[in-house]
N, C-alpha and C positions, 0 to 999 in steps of 0.2 A: 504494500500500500504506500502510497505517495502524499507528504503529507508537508503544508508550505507554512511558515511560522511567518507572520507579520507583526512588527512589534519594533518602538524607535531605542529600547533599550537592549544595547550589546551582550551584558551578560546574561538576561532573560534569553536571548535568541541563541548565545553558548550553550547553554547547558539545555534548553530543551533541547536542541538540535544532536548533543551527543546522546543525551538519555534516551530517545527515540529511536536513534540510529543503532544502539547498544540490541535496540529492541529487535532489529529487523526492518526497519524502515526505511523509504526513501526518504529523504529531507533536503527542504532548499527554505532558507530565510530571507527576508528584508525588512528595511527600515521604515519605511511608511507604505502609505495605502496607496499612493501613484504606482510604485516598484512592484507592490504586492499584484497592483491589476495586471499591471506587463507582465511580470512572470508569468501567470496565471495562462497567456496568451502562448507561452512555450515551453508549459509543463502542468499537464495534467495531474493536477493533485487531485487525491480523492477525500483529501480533510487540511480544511483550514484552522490554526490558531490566531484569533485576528483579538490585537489588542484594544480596547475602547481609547485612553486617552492618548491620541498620539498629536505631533507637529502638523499641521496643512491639514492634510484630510482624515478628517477622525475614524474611527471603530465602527459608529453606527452607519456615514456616506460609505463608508469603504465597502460593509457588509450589503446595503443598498444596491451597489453600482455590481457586486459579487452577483448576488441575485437575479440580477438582469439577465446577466450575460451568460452564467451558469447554476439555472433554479435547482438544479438537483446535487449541488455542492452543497455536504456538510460543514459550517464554520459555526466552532466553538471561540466564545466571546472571551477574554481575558480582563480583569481591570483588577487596580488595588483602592481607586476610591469611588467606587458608584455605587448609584441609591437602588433602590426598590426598583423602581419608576425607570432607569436605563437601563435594567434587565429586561422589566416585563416589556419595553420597546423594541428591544434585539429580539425578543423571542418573537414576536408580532411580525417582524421583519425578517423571521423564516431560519433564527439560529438556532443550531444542534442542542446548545448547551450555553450555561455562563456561569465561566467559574471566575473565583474572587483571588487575588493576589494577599498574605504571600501563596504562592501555587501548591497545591496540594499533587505531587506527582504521581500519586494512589490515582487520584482521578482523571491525570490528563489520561493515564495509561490504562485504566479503564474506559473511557470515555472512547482512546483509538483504539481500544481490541471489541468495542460493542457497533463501533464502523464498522469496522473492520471484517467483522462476522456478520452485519446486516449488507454488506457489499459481497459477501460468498452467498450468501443466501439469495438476493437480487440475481445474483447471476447462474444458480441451480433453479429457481423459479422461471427465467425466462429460458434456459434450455429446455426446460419442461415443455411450458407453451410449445415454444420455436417445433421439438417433437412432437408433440400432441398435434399443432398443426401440419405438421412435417405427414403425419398416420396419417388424417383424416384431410389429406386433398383430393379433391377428385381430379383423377387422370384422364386424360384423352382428351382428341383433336378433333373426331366425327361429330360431322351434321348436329346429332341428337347431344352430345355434351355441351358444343358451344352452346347453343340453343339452352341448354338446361343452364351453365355458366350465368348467360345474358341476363335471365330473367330474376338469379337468385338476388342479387345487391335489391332489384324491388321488392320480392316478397317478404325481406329481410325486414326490411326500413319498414312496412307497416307489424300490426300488431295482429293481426288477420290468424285464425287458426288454419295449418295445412294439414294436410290429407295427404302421407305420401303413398302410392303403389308400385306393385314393380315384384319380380320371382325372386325368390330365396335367392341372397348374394348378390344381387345387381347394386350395392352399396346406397340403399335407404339411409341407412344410418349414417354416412357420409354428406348425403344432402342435408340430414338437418342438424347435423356438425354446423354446416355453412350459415344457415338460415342464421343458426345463434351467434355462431362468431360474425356476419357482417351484421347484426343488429346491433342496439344502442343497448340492447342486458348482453352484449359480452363481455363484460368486468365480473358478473353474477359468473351463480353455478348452469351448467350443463348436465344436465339428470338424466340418465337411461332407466328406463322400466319396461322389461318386457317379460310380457305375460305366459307367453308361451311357454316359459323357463321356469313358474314357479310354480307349484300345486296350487289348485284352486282354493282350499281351503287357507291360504298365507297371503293369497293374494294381498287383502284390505290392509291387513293389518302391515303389509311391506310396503303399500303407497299410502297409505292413511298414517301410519304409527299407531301405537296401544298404548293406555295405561296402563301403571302396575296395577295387579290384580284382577287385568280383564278376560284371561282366559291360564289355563294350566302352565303354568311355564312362565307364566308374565311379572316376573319380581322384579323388576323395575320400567318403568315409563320410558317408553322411545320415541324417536320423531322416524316418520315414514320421509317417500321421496318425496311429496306434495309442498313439504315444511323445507326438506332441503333444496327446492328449488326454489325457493318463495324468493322473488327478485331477479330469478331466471328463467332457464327454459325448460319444461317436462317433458321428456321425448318418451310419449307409449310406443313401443316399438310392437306389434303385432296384438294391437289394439281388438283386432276380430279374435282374437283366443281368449279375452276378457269377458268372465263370465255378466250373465245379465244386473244381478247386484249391485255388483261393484260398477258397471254400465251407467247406473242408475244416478251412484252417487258421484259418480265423474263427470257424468250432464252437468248434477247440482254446482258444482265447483265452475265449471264454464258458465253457467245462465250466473251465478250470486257471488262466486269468489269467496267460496263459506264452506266448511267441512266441521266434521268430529273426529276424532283418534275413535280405533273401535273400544269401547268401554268406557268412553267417555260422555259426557254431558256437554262440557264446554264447548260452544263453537267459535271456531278461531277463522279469521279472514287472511288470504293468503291472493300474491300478486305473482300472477305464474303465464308463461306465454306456452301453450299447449302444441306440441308439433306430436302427427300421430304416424304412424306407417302400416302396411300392410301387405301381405301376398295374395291373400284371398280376395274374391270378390264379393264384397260388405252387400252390394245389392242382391246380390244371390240368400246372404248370410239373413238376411232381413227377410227376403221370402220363406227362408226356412226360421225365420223366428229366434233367429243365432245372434240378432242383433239388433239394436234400437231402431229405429227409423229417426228419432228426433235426435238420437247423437249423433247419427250417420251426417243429417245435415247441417248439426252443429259443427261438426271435425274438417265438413267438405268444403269451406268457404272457399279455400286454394287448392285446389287438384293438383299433386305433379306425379308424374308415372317415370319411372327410373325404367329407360330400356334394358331388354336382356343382349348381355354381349353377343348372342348372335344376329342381333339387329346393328350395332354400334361397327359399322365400315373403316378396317384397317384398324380395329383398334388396340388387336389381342398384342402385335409386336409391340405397341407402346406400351401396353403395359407389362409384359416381357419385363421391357427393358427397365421398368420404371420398378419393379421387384427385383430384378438382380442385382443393383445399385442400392435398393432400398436392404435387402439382408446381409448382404457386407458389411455394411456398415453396424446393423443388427449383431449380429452374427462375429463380427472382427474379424473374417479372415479376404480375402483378397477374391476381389470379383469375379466371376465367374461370367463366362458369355455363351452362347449359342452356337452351335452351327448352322450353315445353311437350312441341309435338313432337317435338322429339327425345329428348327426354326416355323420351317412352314408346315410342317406333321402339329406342330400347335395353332399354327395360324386356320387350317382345316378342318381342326376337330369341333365340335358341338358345346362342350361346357357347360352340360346341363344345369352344373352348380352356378356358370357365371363366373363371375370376377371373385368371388371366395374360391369357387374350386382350382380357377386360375392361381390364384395365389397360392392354395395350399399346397398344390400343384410345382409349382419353383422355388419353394419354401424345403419342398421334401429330397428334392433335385439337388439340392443346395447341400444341403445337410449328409446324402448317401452316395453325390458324385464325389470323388476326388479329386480328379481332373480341374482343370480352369476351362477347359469345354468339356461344354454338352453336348452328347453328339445324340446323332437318333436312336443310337441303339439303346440308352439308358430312359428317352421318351416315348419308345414303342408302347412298351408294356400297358401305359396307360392311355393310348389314343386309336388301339386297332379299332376296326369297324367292326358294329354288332353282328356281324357277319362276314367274312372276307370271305373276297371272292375267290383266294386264290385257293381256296381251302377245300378240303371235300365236304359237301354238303349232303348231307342225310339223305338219301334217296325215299325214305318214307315220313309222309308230313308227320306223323304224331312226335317223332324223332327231331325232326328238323324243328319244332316245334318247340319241344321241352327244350332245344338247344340256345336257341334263339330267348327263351326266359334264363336259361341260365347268365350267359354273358349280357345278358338284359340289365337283370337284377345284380350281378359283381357290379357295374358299371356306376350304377344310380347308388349303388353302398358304400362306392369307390369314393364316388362324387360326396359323400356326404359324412364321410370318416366314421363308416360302418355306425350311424346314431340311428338306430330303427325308424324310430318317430319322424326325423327329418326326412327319411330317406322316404318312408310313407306319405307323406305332405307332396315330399316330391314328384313323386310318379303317381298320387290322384288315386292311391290304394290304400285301405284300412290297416291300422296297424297288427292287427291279430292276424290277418289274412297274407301280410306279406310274412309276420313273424314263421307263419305254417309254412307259406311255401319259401323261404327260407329252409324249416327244415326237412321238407320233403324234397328238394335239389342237394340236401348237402352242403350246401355253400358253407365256407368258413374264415373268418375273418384271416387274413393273412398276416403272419409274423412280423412283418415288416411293417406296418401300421398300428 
C-alpha cells in the first residue's frame, strides 16, 4: 500500500515516514498542500496523512481540492490544536479519520492496516463481480442473440414483470442475470428460486421463511428468498413446477407487495422486481389446471423466448471457443483447442440439452483429454447418429426398433448427466415409464460420468 504524509513539520514527516516504511509501506512526504496535490498527480497513494494547520493552504482546502480530484482516496486528518467543530468538518468533507497530535502511532498503524484490509477486500469483491459477470454473459453473434442483446438495456430500465421461455439449457437464467445487472437494483441482491429442485412440501417455507416453532424442525426463525431479495430481483426459475399454493401467494406478493413467513401472523411489505422462466408451456399448464391463469398474466407483461441452439446460426463454434478459454482459466491449466474435425462433428450435432449440454460437453473434454487438441476421435463417442448408416441395421423392425430406443434413451441421459427427472422433462416421457424402460434395455450409467 502506498501511502503520502502531508505535513509542514520535518520531524513529524521523519519518523512517520520511517515507522510506516518499517511497516511495509510505500511512503513519499511533503511540506504543504500545493506539493501534496502535485505529488498526488504522480503517485498513487492509497492513504493520505494530511495535517490541519499548515503555511498557504490549510488541512481542510487541501482535503477539499483531494476530494475533487480523487473521491475514493482515504485521508486521515492530523492536528495538535483543533476543536470539536474542525473534526466534525473534515469528516463532513469525506475524511477517513482525525487523529489529535501528540500522535498516537497504535493508531496511525491501525488506522493503515484497517485501509489496508478494506482495499484487499474492495479488490476480492470486484473480482467476484468482474466473475460473476465474466459466468453469466451471454455468448453469440446470430440473428436471434443480437436481437435478444438489443432489447435487454429496455426491458431492464423498466420495472415490468418478464416471463422468460425457452428448452432446458438455452441459458434463461443468463437473460435474467442481465435484466438485473443493467437495471437500477443492480447494487441489490440477485435471488435464484427454483422450484423444480425442491420438494413440494419446502417449497413456502424456502421463498416465504418460517418462524420458530412453525413446523417440526423449526427452532429458530428464518428469512426465505422473498426477504433476501427485498431491494432486488426474485428470479423463479421454472415457475410452472410451483405448486398451486404457493401460486397463490406469489400472485399476492405481485398485486400488494405483502406476504407472511409460514407460521406467522405478521405481514411484512417487501420491494422485489419479479423475473420468472420456464420450459413448459404455462398455456397448456393452465388448460390442465397446473397453473393460475391470473399469474400467468401477471408474470407475462414481457415475453422473451430464449432460442434452442439448434435455431441460433453458426453459433455452436462460438461458443466452442468461448468455453475453452472460459475453463483454462477455471481449471488453470493451458488451453486446449479443437481440431478441424471435431470441430465440425460438434458444429453438426443436435444438442438436445442446448448450450448446458454444450458446455458440459467441453467441460468433460477438458478434464479426460490430455492433449492441447481435441481431435475427433475423443468427440465421436458422444455425437454419432441415432443410427449410423454405416452400421448394420437390424433387418427385423421389432429389433431395429428396441435399437433405435436404446441409443435413443443413452443419448437424452447422456444429455442430461444421467438425472432421471431431467432426462424425462426432456424427451416428453413420464418418469416411472422411462425409469422401467431404462430397466428393461439394461442401460447403465457409464463409469466415466
Amino acid at each position: 500500500m502506498k501511502i503520502l504524509i502531508i505535513d509542514d513539520e520535518r520531524n513529524i514527516r521523519s519518523t512517520l515516514t520511517a515507522i510506516l516504511e518499517d511497516e511495509g509501506y510505500e511512503v513519499q512526504s511533503c511540506e504543504s498542500g500545493e506539493k501534496g496535490l502535485e505529488t498526488l498527480e504522480v503517485f498513487s497513494a492509497n492513504m493520505v496523512l494530511l495535517d490541519v494547520r499548515m503555511s498557504g493552504m490549510d488541512g481542510i482546502e487541501t482535503l477539499q481540492k483531494i476530494k475533487e480530484t480523487h473521491p475514493n482516496l482515504d485521508v486521515i486528518m492530523i492536528s495538535g490544536n483543533s476543536d470539536i467543530s474542525t473534526a466534525v468538518e473534515a469528516i463532513q468533507y469525506g475524511a477517513y479519520d482525525f487523529i489529535e497530535k501528540p500522535l498516537s502511532m497504535a493508531k496511525i498503524l491501525t488506522s493503515a492496516r484497517n485501509i489496508s484490509g478494506k482495499l484487499v477486500l474492495e479488490k476480492r469483491i470486484s473480482h467476484h463481480e468482474k466473475t460473476l459477470d465474466e459466468a453469466h454473459q451471454i455468448i453469440g453473434n446470430s440473428p436471434q442473440i443480437k436481437e435478444l442483446k438489443e432489447i435487454l438495456p429496455r426491458i431492464a430500465m423498466s420495472e415490468s414483470k418478464v416471463l422468460i421461455g425457452g428448452e432446458s439449457g438455452t441459458g434463461k437464467e443468463l437473460v435474467a442475470y442481465a435484466i438485473h445487472h443493467l437495471s437500477t437494483r443492480k447494487s441489490a441482491q440477485f435471488v435464484k428460486f427454483n422450484s423444480a429442485a425442491i420438494p413440494n412440501e419446502l417449497i413456502e417455507s424456502e421463498l416465504f421463511g418460517y418462524e420458530k416453532g412453525a413446523f417440526t424442525g423449526a427452532e429458530k426463525s428464518k428469512i426465505g428468498k422473498l426477504e433476501l431479495a427485498d431491494g432486488g430481483t426474485l428470479f423463479l426459475d421454472e415457475i410452472g413446477d410451483m405448486p398451486m399454493q404457493a401460486q397463490a401467494k406469489i400472485l399476492r406478493v405481485i398485486e400488494e407487495g405483502k406476504f407472511e413467513r409460514v407460521g406467522g401472523t405478521k405481514t411484512r411489505k417487501i420491494d422485489i422486481r419479479i423475473v420468472a422462466a420456464t420450459h413448459k408451456i404455462l398455456r397448456k399448464s393452465i388448460k390442465n389446471r397446473e397453473f393460475r391463469e391470473d399469474l400467468f398474466h401477471r408474470l407475462n407483461v414481457v415475453p422473451i423466448v430464449v432460442p434452442p441452439l439448434r435455431e441460433r446460426t453458426g453459433e455452436i463454434e462460438v461458443l466452442i471457443n468461448h468455453f475453452l478459454k472460459a475453463f483454462s482459466q477455471e481449471l488453470k491449466i493451458p488451453q486446449k483447442s479443437m481440431t478441424k474435425n471435431a470441430m465440425n462433428l460438434l458444429k453438426n450435432h443436435h444438442f438436445p440439452g442446448n448450450v448446458r449440454e454444450l458446455k458440459n460437453l467441453v467441460e468433460r473434454l477438458y478434464i479426460l483429454v490430455q492433449s492441447e487438441k481435441i481431435s475427433s476421435i475423443y468427440v465421436l463417442p458422444y455425437v454419432t447418429s441415432e443410427i449410423d448408416p454405416d452400421s448394420n441395421i437390424p433387418s427385423n423392425f421389432s429389433k431395429a426398433k428396441l435399437r433405435f430406443e436404446q441409443l435413443f434413451l443413452e443419448k437424452a441421459l447422456q444429455a442430461n448427466n444421467w438425472k432421471i427427472s431431467q432426462t424425462a422433462e426432456s424427451i416428453g416421457m413420464a418418469q416411472p415409464n422411462l425409469s422401467r424402460k431404462i430397466k428393461e434395455l439394461g442401460l447403465e450409467k457409464p463409469e466415466l460420468f
